[in-house]
Structure formats: structure tokens, C-alpha cells
C-alpha positions as CSV (number, residue, x, y, z in Angstrom):
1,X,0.0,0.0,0.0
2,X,2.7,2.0,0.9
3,X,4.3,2.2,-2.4
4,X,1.2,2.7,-4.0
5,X,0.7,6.0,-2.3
6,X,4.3,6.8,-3.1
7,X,3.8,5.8,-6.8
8,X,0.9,8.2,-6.9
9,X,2.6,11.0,-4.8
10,X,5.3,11.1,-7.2
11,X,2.7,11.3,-10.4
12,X,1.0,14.2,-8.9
13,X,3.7,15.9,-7.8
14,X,4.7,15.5,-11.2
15,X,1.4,16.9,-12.6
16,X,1.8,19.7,-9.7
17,X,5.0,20.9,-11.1
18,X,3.5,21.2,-14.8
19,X,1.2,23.4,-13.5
20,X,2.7,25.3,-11.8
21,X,5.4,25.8,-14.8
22,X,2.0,26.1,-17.0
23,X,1.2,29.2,-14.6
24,X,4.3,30.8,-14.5
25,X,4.0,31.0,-18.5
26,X,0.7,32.5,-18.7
27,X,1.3,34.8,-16.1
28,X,4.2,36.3,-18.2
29,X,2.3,36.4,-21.4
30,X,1.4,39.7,-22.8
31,X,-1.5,41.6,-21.3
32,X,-2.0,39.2,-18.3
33,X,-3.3,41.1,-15.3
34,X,-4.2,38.4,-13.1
35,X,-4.5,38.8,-9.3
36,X,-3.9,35.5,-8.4
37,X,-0.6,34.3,-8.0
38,X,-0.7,32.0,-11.2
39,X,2.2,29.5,-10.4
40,X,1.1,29.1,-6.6
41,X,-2.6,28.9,-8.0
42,X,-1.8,26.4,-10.7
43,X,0.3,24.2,-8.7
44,X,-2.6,22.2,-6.0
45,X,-4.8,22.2,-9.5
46,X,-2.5,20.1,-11.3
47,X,-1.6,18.0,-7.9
48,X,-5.2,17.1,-8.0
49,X,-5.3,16.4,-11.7
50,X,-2.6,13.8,-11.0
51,X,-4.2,12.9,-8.6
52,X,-7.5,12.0,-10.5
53,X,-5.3,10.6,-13.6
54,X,-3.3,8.2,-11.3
55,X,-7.0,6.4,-10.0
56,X,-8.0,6.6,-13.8
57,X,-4.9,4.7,-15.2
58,X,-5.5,2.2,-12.6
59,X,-8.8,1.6,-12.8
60,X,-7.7,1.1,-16.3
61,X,-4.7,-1.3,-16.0
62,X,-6.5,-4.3,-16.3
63,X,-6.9,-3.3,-19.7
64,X,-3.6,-2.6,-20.0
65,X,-1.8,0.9,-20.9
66,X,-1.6,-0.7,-24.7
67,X,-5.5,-1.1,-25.0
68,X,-6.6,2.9,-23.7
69,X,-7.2,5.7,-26.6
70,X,-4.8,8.3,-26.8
71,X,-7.3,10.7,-28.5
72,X,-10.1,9.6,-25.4
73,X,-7.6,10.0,-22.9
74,X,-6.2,13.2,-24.0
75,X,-10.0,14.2,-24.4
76,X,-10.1,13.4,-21.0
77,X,-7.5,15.5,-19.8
78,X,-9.1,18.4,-22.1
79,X,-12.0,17.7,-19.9
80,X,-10.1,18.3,-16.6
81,X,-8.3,21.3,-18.0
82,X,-12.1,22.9,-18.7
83,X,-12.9,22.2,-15.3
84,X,-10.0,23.8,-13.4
85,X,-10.0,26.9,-15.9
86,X,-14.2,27.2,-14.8
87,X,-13.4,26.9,-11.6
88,X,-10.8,29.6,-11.8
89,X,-13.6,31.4,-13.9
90,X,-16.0,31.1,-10.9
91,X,-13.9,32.6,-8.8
92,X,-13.0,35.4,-10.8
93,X,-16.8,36.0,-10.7
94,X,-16.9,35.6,-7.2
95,X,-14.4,38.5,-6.8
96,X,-16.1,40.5,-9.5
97,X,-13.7,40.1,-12.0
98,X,-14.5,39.7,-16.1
99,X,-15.4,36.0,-16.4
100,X,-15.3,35.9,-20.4
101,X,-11.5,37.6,-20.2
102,X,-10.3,34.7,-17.4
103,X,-11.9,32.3,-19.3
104,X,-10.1,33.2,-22.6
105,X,-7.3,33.8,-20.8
106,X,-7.1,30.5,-18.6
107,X,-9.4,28.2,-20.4
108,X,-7.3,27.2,-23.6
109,X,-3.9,27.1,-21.7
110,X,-5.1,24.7,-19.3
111,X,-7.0,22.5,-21.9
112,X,-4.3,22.0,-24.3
113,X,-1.6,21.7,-21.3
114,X,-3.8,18.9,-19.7
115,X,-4.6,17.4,-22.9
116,X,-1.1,17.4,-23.6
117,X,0.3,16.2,-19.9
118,X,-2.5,12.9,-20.3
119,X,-1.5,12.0,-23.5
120,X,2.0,12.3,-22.3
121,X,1.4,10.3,-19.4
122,X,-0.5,7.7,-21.7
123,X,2.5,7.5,-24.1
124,X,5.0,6.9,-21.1
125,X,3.0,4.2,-19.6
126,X,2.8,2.8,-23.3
127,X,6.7,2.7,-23.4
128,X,6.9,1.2,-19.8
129,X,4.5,-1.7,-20.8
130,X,6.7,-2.1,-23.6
131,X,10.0,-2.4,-21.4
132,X,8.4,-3.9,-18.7
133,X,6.2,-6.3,-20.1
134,X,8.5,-9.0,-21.2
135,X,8.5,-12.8,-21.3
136,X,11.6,-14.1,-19.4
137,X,14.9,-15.0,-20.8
138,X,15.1,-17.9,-22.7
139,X,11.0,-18.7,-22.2
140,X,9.9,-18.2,-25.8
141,X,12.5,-20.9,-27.7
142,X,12.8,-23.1,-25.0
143,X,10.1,-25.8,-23.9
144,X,9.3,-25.9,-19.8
145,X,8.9,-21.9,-19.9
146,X,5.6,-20.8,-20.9
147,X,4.7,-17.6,-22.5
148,X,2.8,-16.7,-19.4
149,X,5.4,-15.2,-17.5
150,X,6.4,-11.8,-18.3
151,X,8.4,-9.6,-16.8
152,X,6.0,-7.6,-14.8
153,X,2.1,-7.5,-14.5
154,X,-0.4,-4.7,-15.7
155,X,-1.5,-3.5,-12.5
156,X,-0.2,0.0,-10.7
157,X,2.3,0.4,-13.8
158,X,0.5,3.9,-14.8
159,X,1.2,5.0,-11.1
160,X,4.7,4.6,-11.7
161,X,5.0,6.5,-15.3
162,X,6.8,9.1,-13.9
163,X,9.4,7.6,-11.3
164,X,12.7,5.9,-11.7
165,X,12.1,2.9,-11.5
166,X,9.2,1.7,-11.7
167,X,9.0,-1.9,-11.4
168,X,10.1,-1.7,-7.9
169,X,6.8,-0.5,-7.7
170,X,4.8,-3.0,-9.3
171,X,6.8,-5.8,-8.4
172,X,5.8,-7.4,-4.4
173,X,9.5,-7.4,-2.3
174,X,9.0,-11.2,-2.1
175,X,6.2,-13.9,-1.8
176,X,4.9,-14.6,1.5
177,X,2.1,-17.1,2.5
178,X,-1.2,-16.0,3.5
179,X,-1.5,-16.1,7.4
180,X,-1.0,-19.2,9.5
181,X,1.8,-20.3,7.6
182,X,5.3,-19.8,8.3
183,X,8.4,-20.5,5.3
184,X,10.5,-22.5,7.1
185,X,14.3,-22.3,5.4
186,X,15.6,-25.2,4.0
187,X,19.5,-24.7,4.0
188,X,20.8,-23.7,7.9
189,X,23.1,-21.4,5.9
190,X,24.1,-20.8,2.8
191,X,22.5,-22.9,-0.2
192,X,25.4,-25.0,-1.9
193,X,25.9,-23.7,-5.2
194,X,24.8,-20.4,-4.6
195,X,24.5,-18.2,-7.5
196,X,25.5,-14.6,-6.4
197,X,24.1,-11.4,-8.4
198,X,20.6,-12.7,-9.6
199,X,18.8,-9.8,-8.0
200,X,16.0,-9.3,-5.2
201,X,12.8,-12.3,-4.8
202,X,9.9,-10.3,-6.4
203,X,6.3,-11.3,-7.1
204,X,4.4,-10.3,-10.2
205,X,1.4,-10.5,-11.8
206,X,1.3,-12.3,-15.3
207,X,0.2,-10.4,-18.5
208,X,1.0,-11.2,-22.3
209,X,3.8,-9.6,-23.8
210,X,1.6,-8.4,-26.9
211,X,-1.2,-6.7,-25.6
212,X,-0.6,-6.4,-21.8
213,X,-3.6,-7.7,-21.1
214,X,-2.8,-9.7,-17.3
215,X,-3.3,-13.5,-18.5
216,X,-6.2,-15.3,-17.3
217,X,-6.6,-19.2,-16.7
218,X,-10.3,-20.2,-15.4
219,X,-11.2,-16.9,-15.4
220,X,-8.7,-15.7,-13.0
221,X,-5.2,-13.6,-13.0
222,X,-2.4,-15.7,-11.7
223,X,1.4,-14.3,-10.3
224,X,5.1,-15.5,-10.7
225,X,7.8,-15.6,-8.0
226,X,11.5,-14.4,-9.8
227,X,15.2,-14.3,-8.2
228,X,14.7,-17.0,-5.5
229,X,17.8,-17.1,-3.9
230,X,16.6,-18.2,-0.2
231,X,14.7,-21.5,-0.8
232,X,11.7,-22.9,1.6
233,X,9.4,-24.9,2.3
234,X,5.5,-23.8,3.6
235,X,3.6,-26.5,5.5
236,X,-0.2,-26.5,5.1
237,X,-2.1,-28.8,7.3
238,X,-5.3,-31.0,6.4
239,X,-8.2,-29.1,6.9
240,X,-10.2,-32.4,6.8
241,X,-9.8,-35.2,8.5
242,X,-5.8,-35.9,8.6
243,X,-4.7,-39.0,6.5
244,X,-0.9,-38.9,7.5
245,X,-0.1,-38.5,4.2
246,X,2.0,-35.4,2.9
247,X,2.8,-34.4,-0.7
248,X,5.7,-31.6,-1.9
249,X,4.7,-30.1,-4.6
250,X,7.0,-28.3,-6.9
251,X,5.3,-25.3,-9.2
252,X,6.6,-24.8,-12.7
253,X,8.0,-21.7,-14.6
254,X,11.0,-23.1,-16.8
255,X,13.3,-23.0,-14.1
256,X,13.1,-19.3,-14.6
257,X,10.5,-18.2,-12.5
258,X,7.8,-20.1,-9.9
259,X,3.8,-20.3,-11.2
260,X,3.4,-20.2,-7.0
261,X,-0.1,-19.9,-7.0
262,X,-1.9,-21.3,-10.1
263,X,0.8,-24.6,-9.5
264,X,1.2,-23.9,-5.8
265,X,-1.5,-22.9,-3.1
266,X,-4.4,-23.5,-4.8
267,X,-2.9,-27.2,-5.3
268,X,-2.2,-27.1,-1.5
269,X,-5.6,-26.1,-0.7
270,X,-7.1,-28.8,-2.8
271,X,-4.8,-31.6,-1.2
272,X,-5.6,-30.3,2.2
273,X,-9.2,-31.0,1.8
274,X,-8.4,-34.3,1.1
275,X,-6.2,-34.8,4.4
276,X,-3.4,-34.8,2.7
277,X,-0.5,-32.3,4.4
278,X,0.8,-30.1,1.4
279,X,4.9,-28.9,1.8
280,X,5.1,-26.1,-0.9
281,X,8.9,-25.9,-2.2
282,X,10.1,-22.1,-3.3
283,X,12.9,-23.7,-5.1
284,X,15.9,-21.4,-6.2
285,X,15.0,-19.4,-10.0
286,X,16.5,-18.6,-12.3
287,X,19.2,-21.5,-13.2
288,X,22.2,-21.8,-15.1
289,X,21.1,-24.8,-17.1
290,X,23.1,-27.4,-17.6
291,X,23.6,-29.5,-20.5
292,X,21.4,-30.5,-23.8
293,X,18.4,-31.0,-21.5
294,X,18.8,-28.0,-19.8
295,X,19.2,-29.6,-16.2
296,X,18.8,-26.9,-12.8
297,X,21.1,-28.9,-10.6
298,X,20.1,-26.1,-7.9
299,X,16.4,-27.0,-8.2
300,X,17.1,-30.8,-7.8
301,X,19.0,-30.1,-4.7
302,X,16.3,-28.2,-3.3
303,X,14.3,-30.9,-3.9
304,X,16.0,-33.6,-2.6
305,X,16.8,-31.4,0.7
306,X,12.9,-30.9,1.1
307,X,12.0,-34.7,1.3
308,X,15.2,-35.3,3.8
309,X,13.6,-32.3,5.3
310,X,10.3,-33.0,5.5
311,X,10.9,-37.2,6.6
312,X,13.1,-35.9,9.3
313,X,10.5,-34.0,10.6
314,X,7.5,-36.6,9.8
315,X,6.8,-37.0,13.4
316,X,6.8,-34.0,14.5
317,X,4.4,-32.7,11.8
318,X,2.3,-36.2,12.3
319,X,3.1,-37.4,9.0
320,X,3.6,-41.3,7.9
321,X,7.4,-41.1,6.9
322,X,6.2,-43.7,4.5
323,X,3.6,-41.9,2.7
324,X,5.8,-38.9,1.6
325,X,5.0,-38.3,-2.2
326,X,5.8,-35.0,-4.8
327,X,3.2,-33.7,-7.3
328,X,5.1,-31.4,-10.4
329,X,3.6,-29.1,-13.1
330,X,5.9,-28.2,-16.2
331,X,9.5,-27.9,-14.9
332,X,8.5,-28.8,-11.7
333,X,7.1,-31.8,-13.1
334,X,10.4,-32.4,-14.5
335,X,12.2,-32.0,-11.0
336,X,9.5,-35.2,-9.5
337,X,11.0,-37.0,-12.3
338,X,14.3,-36.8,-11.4
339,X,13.4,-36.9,-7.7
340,X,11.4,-40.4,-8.6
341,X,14.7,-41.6,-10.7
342,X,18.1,-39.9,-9.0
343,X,18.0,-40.6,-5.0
344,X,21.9,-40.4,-4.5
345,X,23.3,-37.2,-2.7
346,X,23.5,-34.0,-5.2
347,X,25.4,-32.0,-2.7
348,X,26.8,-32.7,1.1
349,X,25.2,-33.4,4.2
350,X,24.5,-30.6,6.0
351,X,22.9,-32.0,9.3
352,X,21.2,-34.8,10.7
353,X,18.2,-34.8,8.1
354,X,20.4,-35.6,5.3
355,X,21.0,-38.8,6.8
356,X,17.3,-40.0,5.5
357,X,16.4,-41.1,2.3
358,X,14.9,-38.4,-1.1
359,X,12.7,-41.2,-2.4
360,X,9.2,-40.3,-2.4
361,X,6.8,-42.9,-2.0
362,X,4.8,-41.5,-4.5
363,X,4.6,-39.0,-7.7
364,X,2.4,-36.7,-9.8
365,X,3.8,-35.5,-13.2
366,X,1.7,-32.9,-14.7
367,X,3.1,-32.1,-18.3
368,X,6.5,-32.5,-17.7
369,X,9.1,-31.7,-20.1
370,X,12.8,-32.0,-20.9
371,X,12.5,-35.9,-21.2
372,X,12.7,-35.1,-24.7
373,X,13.1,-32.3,-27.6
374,X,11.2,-32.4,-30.6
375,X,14.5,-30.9,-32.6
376,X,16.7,-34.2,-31.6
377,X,13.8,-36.4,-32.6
378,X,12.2,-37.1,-29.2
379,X,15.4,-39.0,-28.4
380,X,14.9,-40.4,-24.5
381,X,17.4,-38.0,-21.8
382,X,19.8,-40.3,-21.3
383,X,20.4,-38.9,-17.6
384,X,16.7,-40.3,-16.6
385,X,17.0,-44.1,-15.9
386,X,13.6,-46.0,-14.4
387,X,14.3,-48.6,-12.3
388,X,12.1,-50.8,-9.9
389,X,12.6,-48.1,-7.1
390,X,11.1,-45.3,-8.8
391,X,7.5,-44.9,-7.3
392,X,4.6,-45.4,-8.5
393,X,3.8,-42.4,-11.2
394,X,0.3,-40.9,-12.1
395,X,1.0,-38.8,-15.6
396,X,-1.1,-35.8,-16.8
397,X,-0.9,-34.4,-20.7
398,X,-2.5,-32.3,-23.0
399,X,-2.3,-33.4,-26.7
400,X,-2.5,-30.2,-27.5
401,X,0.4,-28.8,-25.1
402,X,2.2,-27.1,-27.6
403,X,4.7,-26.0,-25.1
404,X,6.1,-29.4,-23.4
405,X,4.8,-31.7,-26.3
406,X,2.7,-35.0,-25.1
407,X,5.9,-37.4,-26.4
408,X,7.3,-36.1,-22.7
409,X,4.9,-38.3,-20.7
410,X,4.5,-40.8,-23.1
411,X,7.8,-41.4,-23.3
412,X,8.2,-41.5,-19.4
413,X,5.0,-44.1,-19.4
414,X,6.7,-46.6,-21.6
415,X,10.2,-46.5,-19.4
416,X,7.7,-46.8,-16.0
417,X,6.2,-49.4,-18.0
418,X,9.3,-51.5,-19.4
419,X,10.5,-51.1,-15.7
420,X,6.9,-52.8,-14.1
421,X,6.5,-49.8,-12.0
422,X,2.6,-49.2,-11.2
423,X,1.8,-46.1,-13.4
424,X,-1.5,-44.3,-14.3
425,X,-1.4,-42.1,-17.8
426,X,-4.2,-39.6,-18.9
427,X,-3.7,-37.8,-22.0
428,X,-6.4,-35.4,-22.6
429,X,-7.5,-34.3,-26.0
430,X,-7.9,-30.4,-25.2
431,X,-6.1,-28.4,-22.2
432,X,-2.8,-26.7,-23.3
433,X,-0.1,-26.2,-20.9
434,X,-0.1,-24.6,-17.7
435,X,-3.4,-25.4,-16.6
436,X,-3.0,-26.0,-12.8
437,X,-6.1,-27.1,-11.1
438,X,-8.4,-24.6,-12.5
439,X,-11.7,-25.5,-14.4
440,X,-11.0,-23.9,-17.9
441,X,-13.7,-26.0,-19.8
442,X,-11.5,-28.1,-21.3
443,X,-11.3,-31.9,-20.9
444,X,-8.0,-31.8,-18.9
445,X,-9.7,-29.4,-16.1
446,X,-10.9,-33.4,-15.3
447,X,-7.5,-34.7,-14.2
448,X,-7.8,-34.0,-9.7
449,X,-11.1,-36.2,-9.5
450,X,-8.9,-38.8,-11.3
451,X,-6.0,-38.1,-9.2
452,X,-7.9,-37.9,-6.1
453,X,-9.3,-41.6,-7.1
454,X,-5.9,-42.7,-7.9
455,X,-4.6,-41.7,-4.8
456,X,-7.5,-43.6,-2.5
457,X,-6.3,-46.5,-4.8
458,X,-2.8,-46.6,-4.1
459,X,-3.8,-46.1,0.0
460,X,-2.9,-42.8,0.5
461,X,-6.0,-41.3,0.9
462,X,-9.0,-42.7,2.9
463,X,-11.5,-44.7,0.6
């Protein structure tokens, strides 16, 4: 709240300034005999006109600074420059003075010099939609990373059109649960491998990069964590009827950024109905990928520490150490892969709780990708090898991901397969990618009943 005041404080000011300048000119043009002081007199009028323009751009914004006329809004601020200059005029009438002369004398000024100042202001939140408004680094040529997560989101960017910076405005300092739950680090000091430089945790809301319109899945906005540096893990309890079961779930975003709401919360308040304790990983974004399949050895270390983590504590968050499983959407999907396959150490004990075992007993892969790239002919990663430990695997898919193409899971389901590990595949005709548990209308908004079944039939949930 606080920096939207400031945002809006500095626009006004802004628009206070103008006017003030706007005043100082008129009173020195020739065969002005005003006696009000014109720059004192102008400069409150134009604080409030910034005032008013600030709530109108964001009352706009979920349109998007892009998708507002320049002629309506600079017809707008024509509008507001009548006003102040009747106002003026009323007052000049008040104190006896010629109303037609003030009029002509104030009235055109202040028209044009709002008009000008709101189709200015338009024009700069244009530019900052266009700088701002980007799809992460490598997210448009590389599969895992959705076009849905843009640099910054739509909403308060017009406050900030005339500070320095504004997307420390926009952006949130860092994500934060709602109340009644605490982040709980996962590294007692420094995470091995750190990567120094990336830049402060911020939380934004997603738009598309064309139109900066904020993206919508069900009907609903969704927001992206960046520059993770501090991973943790949130515990939410069961609000039913506990099971002793526990999932981690690990949100997608390429391994660039963290979907933590869309493939985060809202999937930890749908296992919590079912009893099931949710552990919410904030993994460390962005990665310096590693090799042809673009591995986040950061992320996979995160990983494995949560389970270790999380089994240590089992008792003390009433949790069956033997009923630990990991759900994963996109990227994240890919990290319960490799936490299902890979169970060796991927960095050095750091205390006590390394000393249990990363396999979950369990795993959901939601359109996982980087098993395989369509430009090497959907050759198998070589660095995923199924054995009889991996878990058993329930798989989600689109056919129509276009994203993390369906050959990802299928190809996954014939190695669980080949390897006689119990496995449950649904490949749904319509859905797309980064769908998260949302109802969108299309066939894959079917998959948590399934999963929900599939989990009662594997014992982990209550019948």
C-alpha cells in the first residue's frame, strides 16, 4: 500500500510541477493582469489532476496501458483542464472580475496543457508496458517456460509512469504465504551452489507480452515468483480429517520463474481437503542450465533437501514417513521426475536430516518436459533411468500442449512401464499447458477427480 501512495505521490507531484510551470508562463504572457498568483494557483490544481489521472490509469490497467485511446484519454485530460480553468472562472466571478476575459485567458492554456500532460502520461505508460512487459529469458524458444510469464504485470504500472524505477513499484519485495503459515528455510546457511548477483525475490502478476492484457486461466489472474535465492518450504495442514499422508509439490516456470499460485496454493488447498498435508517448495529461480536438456542442478538439490527435510521432521508434523510423495507441473514436473529416478546425494550433508532417504513414495507428473526435444527427434534423456525403485507415477498431458509436447509423458510411461513400475497415464485431448487445477472448460480441467481416485487407490487417501 505504501508504495502505491508513493507511486501516486510522485505522479501528482509530477502533474503539480506542470502546472505550476503552465502558470508561470501565462502569467508572463502579454496583457496578463491576473491577481492571483498563477504559479502558486496552478500548482494544487494540477496535484489534484494527477491525482484523478493516477486512479484513472489504474482503474484502467486491467486493460492494459496498450488497449486505452490516446485521443479519449487526452480528451479526458481536455475535460479536466475545462474544469479547473471554470473553476478559476468562478472565482474570478466571485471577486467581481471579467469572467469571459479569465476564461479566454485561462481556459485554452489549461485545456491544451492537460490534454497534452494525459496524452503524455498515456504515451509513457505505453513505453513502460513495452520495457516492462516481457516474457523471461530464454522462455519463448525453449520448452518448460511458458509464455505466461512476463516480466511484470499490468496493474499499478501507470502510477509509476513518472518515477525511476518503476518496477520496484509493481513488483511485491517477495512472496509470502497468507496467514497461519510460516516459510521454514531449508539450507541452515548458505545454499550449496549459490548463485550470487541474480537480483532481489519479487512477485508479479502475469500479462501477455503483446497486448498487456494480465493472463487469465479459469477466469482468473495468476502471479510468478523471480530471483529465489533463499529457498523454503510452507507446511499446510489438512483441513479435513488428517490422512498422514503429505505431498511436496514443486510449481513450474522453466526453471526461470515459480507459477506459485496457479501450481502452488491453490494445489495445497485442494490436497488439504483431502487430508493430505501439502509442503510447498520455493525452489531457487533462475538457473544456469546445464547440459542438452537444460538440467537446474540447484532445483534438484532443493528438492532432494525438502524430502530429507520433511521425513526428518515426519513426526513431528504427524506425518507417515512412509507416505511422503511430490506432485510437479511443467518444470517442476520435471524435478518429480528426477526426484522419482536420482536418490543419490547431489550435494553434502549438512545436518542430521540428510541422513534420510529423497525417495518419495509417490509422484504426480503434470506435463513434464525435458525428457525429450522435438528438434533431436524425441530422443529419451539419457540422464533419466527408471528402475524398480522409482515410485509409482500418475501422468497428466494435454495433446495439444504445444509448449512441453505429449511425447514427454508418453515417453516417461513406456520407461515406467518397461521397468513394471505401477503407473496411471491420462492424455487429454484439449487443455494446453499450464493449466493447474483450474476448471477452464476443457477436458484436462478433469484430471484432480482422477487423481484424487488414484490416490484412494494406491492407499494414500482414505477410501
Amino acid at each position: 500500500m505504501w508504495r502505491r501512495f508513493r507511486a501516486a505521490l510522485s505522479v501528482s507531484l509530477t502533474w503539480a510541477a506542470a502546472g505550476s510551470a503552465i502558470g508561470f508562463v501565462i502569467a508572463r504572457l502579454p496583457g496578463v493582469n491576473s491577481d492571483l498568483p498563477l504559479p502558486l494557483a496552478f500548482a494544487p490544481l494540477g496535484f489534484i489532476a494527477g491525482i484523478a489521472f493516477s486512479a484513472i490509469l489504474v482503474l484502467s490497467s486491467r486493460r492494459g496501458a496498450s488497449r486505452l485511446s490516446l485521443p479519449r484519454f487526452a480528451g479526458w485530460g481536455a475535460l479536466g483542464g475545462f474544469a479547473i480553468a471554470s473553476v478559476i472562472t468562478a472565482g474570478a466571478a466571485y471577486r467581481g472580475g471579467d469572467v469571459v476575459k479569465e476564461f479566454l485567458l485561462f481556459g485554452p492554456a489549461l485545456m491544451i496543457g492537460s490534454a497534452s500532460l494525459a496524452a503524455g502520461s498515456l504515451a509513457l505508460a505505453r513505453r513502460a508496458d513495452a520495457r516492462q512487459r516481457q516474457v523471461p529469458p530464454d522462455s519463448r524458444s525453449r520448452p518448460d517456460v511458458p509464455d505466461r510469464f512476463p516480466r511484470t504485470g499490468a496493474m499499478l504500472l501507470a502510477l509509476a509512469l513518472c518515477t525511476s524505477s518503476p518496477s520496484h513499484v509493481i513488483a511485491q519485495p517477495g512472496w509470502q504465504p497468507v496467514a497461519g503459515h510460516t516459510q521454514i528455510p531449508l539450507w541452515p546457511g548458505t545454499p550449496p551452489n549459490a548463485r550470487p548477483g541474480v537480483g532481489g525475490e519479487a512477485v508479479h502478476v502475469a500479462v501477455d507480452a503483446r497486448t498487456g492484457v494480465e493472463n487469465l486461466v479459469g477466469g482468473k489472474p495468476y502471479s510468478y515468483i523471480e530471483n529465489v535465492t533463499r529457498p523454503t518450504i510452507t507446511l499446510y495442514t489438512p483441513t479435513a480429517r488428517t490422512t498422514g499422508a503429505a505431498v511436496i509439490v514443486y510449481p513450474g516456470g522453466g526453471f526461470n520463474v515459480l507459477a506459485m499460485d496457479i501450481e502452488g496454493t491453490e494445489v495445497c488447498d485442494w490436497l488439504t481437503t483431502h487430508g493430505v498435508t501439502c509442503v510447498l517448495l520455493k525452489y531457487r529461480v533462475p538457473c544456469a542450465h546445464v547440459g542438452a536438456y537444460r538440467e537446474c542442478p540447484q532445483a534438484h538439490q532443493d528438492a532432494q533437501r525438502a524430502m530429507r527435510l520433511v521425513r526428518s521432521r515426519a513426526r513431528e508434523w504427524a506425518i507417515d514417513p512412509r507416505r511422503i510423495g511430490v506432485l510437479g507441473f511443467s518444470a517442476g514436473a520435471h524435478m518429480a521426475i528426477m526426484s522419482s529416478t536420482r536418490f543419490s546425494h547431489t550435494y553434502p550433508p549438512v545436518d542430521a536430516a540428510d541422513s534420510v532417504s529423497s525417495r518419495p513414495d509417490f509422484a504426480l507428473v503434470l506435463y513434464p518436459g525435458r525428457m525429450a526435444y522435438r528438434h533431436s527427434n524425441f530422443r529419451p534423456n539419457p540422464g533419466i533411468r527408471v528402475t524398480d525403485r522409482t515410485p509409482p507415477t500418475f501422468l497428466v498431458h494435454a495433446r495439444d500442449d504445444d509448449m512441453n509436447p505429449v511425447e514427454n509423458s508418453l515417453l516417461y510411461a513406456d520407461a515406467l512401464r518397461r521397468a513394471r513400475v505401477p503407473a496411471q497415464i491420462h492424455i487429454f485431448a484439449t487443455g494446453g499447458h499450464a493449466f493447474g487445477l483450474r476448471q477452464t472448460g476443457l477436458s484436462a480441467s478433469g484430471w484432480p477427480d482422477l487423481a484424487a481416485a488414484w490416490l484412494k487407490g494406491i492407499g494414500v487417501i482414505n477410501r
